[in-house]
C-alpha positions in Angstrom: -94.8 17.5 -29.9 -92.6 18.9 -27.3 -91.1 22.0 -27.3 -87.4 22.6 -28.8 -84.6 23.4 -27.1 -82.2 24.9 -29.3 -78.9 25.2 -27.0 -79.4 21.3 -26.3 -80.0 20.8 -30.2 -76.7 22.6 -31.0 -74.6 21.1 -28.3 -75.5 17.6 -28.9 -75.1 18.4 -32.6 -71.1 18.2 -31.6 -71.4 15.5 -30.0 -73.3 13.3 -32.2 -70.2 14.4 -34.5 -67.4 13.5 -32.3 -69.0 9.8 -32.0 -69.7 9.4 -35.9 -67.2 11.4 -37.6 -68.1 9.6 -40.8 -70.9 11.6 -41.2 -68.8 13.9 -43.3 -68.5 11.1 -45.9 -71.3 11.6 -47.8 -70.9 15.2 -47.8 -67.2 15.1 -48.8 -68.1 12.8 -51.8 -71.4 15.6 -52.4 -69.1 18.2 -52.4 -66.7 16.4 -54.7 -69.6 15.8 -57.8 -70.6 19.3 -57.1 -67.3 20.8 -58.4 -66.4 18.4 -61.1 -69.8 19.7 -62.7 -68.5 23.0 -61.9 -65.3 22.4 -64.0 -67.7 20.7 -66.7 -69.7 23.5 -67.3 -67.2 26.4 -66.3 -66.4 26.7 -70.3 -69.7 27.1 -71.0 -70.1 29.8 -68.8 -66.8 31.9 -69.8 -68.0 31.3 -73.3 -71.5 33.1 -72.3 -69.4 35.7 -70.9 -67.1 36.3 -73.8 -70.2 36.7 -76.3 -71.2 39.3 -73.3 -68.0 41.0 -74.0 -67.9 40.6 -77.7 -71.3 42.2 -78.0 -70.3 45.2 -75.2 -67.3 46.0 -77.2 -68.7 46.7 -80.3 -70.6 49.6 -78.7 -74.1 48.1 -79.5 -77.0 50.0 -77.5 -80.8 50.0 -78.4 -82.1 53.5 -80.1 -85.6 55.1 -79.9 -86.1 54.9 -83.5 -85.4 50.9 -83.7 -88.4 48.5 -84.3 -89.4 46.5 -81.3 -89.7 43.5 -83.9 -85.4 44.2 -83.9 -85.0 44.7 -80.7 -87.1 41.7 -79.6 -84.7 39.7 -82.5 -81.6 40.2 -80.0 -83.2 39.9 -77.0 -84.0 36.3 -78.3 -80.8 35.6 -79.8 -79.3 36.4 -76.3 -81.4 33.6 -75.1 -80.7 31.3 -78.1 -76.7 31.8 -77.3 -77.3 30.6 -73.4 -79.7 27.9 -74.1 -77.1 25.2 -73.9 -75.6 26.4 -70.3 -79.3 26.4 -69.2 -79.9 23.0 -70.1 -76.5 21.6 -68.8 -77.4 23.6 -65.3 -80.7 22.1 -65.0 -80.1 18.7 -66.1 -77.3 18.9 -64.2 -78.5 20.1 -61.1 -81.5 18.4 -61.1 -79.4 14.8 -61.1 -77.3 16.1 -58.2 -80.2 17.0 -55.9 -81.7 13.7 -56.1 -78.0 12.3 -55.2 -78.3 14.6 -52.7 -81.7 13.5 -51.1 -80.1 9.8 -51.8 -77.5 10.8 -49.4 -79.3 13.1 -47.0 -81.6 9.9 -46.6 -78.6 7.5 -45.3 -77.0 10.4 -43.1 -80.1 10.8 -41.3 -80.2 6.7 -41.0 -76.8 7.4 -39.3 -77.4 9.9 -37.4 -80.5 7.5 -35.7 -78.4 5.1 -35.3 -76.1 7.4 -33.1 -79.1 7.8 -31.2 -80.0 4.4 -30.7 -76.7 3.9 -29.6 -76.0 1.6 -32.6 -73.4 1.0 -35.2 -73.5 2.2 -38.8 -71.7 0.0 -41.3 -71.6 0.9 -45.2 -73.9 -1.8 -46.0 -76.6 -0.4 -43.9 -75.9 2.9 -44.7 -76.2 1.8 -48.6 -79.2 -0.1 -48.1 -81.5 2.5 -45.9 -80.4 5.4 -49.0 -81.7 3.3 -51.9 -84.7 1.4 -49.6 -86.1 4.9 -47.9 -84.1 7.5 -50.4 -87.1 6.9 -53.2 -89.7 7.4 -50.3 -87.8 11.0 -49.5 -87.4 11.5 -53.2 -91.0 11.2 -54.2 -92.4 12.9 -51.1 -90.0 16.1 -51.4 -90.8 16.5 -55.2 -94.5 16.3 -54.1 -94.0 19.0 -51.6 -92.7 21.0 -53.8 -94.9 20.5 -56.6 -97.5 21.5 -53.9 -96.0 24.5 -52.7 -94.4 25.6 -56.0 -96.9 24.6 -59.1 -97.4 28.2 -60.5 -94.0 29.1 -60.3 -93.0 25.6 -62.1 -95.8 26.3 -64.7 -94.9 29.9 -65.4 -91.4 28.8 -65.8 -92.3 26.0 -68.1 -94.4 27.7 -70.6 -91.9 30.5 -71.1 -89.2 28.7 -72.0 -91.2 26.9 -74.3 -92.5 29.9 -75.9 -89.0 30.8 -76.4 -88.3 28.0 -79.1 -91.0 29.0 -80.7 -89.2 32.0 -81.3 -92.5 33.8 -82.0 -93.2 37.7 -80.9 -96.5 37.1 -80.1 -96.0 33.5 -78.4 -93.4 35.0 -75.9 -95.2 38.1 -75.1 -98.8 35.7 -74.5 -96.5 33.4 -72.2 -95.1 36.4 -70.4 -98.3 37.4 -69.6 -99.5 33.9 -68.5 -96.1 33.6 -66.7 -96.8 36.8 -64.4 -99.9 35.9 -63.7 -98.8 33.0 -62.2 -96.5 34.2 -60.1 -98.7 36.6 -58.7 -100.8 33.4 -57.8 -97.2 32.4 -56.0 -97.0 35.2 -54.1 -100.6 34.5 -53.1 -100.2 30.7 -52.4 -96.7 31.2 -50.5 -98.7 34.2 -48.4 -101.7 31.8 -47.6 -98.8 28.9 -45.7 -97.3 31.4 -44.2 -100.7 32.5 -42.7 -101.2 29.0 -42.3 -98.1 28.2 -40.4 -98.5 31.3 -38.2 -100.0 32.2 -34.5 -103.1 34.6 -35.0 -101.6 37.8 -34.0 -98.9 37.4 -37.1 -101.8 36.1 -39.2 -103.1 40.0 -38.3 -100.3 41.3 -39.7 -100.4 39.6 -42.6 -104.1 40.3 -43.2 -103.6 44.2 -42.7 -100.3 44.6 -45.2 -101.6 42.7 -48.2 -105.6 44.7 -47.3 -103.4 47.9 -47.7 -101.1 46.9 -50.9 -104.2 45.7 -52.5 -106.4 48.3 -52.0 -103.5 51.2 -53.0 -102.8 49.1 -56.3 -106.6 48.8 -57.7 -107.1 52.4 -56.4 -103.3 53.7 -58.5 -104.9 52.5 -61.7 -107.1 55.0 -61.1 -104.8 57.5 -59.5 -101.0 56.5 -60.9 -99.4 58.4 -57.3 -101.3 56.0 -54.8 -99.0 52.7 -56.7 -95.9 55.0 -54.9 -97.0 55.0 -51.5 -98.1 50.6 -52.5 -94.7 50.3 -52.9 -93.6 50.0 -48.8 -96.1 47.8 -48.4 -95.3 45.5 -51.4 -91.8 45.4 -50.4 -93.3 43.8 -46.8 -95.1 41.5 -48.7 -92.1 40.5 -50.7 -90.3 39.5 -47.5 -93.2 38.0 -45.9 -93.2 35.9 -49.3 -89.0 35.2 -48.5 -89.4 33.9 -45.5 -92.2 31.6 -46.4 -90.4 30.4 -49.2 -87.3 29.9 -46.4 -89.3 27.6 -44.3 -91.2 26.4 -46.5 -87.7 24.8 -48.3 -85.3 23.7 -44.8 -88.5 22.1 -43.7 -89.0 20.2 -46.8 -85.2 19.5 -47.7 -84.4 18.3 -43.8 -87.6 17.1 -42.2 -89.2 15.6 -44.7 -85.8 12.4 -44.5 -86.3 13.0 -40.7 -89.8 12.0 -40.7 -89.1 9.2 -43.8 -86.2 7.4 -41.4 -86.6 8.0 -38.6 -90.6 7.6 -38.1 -90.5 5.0 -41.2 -93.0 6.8 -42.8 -94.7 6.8 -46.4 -95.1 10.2 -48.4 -98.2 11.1 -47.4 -97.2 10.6 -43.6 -94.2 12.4 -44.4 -96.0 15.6 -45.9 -98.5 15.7 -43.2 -95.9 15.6 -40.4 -93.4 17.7 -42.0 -96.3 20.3 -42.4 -97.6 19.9 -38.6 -93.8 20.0 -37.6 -93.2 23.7 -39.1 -96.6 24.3 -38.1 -96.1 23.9 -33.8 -92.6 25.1 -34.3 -92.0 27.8 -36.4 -90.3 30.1 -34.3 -87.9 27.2 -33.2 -87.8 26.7 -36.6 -87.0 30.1 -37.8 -83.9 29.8 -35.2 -82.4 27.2 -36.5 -82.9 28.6 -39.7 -80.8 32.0 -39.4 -78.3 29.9 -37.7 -77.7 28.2 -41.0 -78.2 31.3 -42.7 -75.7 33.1 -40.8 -73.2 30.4 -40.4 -73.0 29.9 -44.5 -73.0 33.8 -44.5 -70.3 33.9 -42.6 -68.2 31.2 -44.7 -69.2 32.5 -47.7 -68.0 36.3 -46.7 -63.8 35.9 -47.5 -64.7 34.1 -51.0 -67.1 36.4 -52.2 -64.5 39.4 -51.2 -61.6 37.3 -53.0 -63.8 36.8 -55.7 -65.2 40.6 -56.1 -61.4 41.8 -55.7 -60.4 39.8 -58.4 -63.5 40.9 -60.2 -62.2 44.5 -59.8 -59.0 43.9 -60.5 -59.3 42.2 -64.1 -61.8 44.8 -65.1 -59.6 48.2 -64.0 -56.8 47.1 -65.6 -57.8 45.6 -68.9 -59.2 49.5 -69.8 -59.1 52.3 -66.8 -60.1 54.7 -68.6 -62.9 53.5 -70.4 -66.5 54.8 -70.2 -68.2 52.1 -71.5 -69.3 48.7 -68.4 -66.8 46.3 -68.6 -67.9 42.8 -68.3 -66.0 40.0 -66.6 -65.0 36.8 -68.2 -64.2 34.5 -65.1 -60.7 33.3 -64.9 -58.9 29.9 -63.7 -58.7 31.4 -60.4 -62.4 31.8 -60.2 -62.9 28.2 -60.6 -60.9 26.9 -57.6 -62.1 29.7 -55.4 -65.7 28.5 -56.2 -64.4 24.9 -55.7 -63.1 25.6 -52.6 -66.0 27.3 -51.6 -67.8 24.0 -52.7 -66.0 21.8 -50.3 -66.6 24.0 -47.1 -70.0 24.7 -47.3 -71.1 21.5 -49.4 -68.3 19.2 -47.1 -68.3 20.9 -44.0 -71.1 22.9 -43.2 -74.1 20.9 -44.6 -73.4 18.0 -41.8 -74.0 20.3 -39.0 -76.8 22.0 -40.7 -79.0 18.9 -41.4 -77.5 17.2 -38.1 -79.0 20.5 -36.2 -82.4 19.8 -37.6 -83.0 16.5 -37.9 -82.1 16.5 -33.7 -84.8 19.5 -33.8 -86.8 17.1 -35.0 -86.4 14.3 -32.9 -86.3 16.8 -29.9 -89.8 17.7 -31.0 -91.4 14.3 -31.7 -89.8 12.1 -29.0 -88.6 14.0 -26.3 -85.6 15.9 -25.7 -85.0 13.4 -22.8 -83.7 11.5 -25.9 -80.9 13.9 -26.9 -79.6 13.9 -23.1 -79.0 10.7 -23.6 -76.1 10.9 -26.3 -72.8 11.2 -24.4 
């Protein structure tokens, strides 16, 4: 694989735009089922909200002397009342992101075709998402079932334990639940090691040798888990930015390598894997440019959206002592909308179009990318 160059990736990113503007297509009709299930379940989530209110306003707090069988009783009716938004959300979601890797699938055929110098009708567009979109489905949910097993199984057995709405079941499945994602932390620290050069690898060796060794010795001596803490907070971000890489890669090279390569899901893993491998610092770039351009877009909704915040809950009771909570309003809905349609519409086509060139820059040449006028 060559090596990236990220000013040519970006500047022909434009250009590849200006020649197929239709690449916003899918995008814009992305953007548009993404907020009519945000209007579906928007009264869902402002009746969650107004059973948070109900219950703050009657003063309710936890004592000493109450049982932990009561106070466990709440805690699961809490989780009983928001059962049905959790459902809808992850039913929900999940159906969008496989429309999503549908349509991921037919931009990236587009964007090869821009490449090639071809034309992209709707037909063909139609016919490579259904034809290679299954080969990109299947191989991304393999990825992450690879990457992200003991997170899925620690979130799958306790929510289960949940309807049981047993003590003992929830507080077993907790257990189980940790454990696992202590395995996560383990499994996302071992690819990051994995995708790393050898003097980061040393780094990564040295903090989690230290964190481990102050946590076994603070059972013994309860002072030594204060000075762990530093360190675990490294590891925690060492585990972020695995779990970063680890997700652009799979969500944008794994359709690269599927449509562009014509690939199978094996193929797709192993080159997907080698590509975030040889190119993680390349990689990494590309990556806080899309973390900073959505930052950046997000910034004047989220200070419309904390103002408003603000606003409701100092006026419906100044004076009060007790935490107000909000109940989102009308105008929350088309400011998240909105939102919706520039970063889903707008800002996704460059993003994907940004690395699926990083990809071919890598595997074919960037004397392919100089090409495209």
């Amino acid at each position: 694989m060559s090596k990236i160059d990220i000013g040519l990736v970006l500047s022909k990113t434009f250009t590849v735009i200006k020649k197929q503007p239709f690449i916003f297509i899918p995008f814009l009709v992305l953007a548009f089922l993404y907020a009519i299930f945000i209007v579906l379940t928007f009264p869902y989530t402002v009746e969650m909200m107004q059973a948070f209110e109900s219950f703050d306003s009657e003063g309710y707090q936890y004592e000493y002397v109450m049982s932990p069988s009561d106070v466990f009783e709440d805690i699961a009716s809490i989780f009983t009342g928001m059962a049905k938004l959790i459902v809808i959300l992850t039913v929900g979601g999940f159906i969008l992101w496989i429309i999503q890797i549908f349509l991921y699938t037919g931009t990236v055929s587009m964007i090869g075709d821009v490449i090639e110098g071809k034309k992209t009708s709707i037909g063909s567009f139609i016919n490579v998402s259904i034809s290679r979109g299954f080969i990109v489905l299947l191989s991304t949910i393999a990825a992450y079932i690879v990457v992200f097993l003991p997170s899925i199984l620690g979130i799958f057995i306790f929510l289960i334990s949940i309807l049981s709405m047993s003590e003992e079941v929830i507080v077993t499945a907790f257990l189980i639940a940790f454990i696992l994602f202590i395995l996560q932390l383990l499994w996302l620290l071992a690819i990051l090691f994995f995708l790393s050069s050898k003097i980061p690898r040393i780094i990564y060796i040295v903090i989690t040798a230290i964190t481990t060794a102050f946590v076994i010795l603070g059972i013994f001596f309860i002072p030594l888990l204060i000075i762990a803490i530093p360190f675990f907070i490294l590891l925690l971000i060492l585990v972020m930015i695995s779990m970063i890489i680890i997700t652009f890669t799979i969500d944008y090279i794994i359709p690269s390598a599927v449509v562009l390569d014509n690939t199978g899901i094996i193929d797709a893993l192993k080159k997907s894997f080698i590509f975030a491998k040889e190119h993680t610092i390349n990689l990494g770039l590309l990556i806080l440019i899309a973390i900073a351009l959505i930052i950046i877009v997000s910034i004047p909704f989220g200070i419309f959206s904390v103002m408003m915040q603000m606003g409701d809950i100092m006026s419906s009771d100044f004076y009060s002592e007790e935490p107000q909570v909000y109940v989102p309003t009308t105008a929350d809905l088309i400011i998240e909308i909105i939102q919706t349609f520039v970063l889903t519409g707008f800002i996704s086509p460059f993003i994907l179009l940004a690395f699926v060139l990083g990809y071919v820059n890598a595997t074919k040449g960037r004397e392919i990318l100089e090409k495209i006028e």
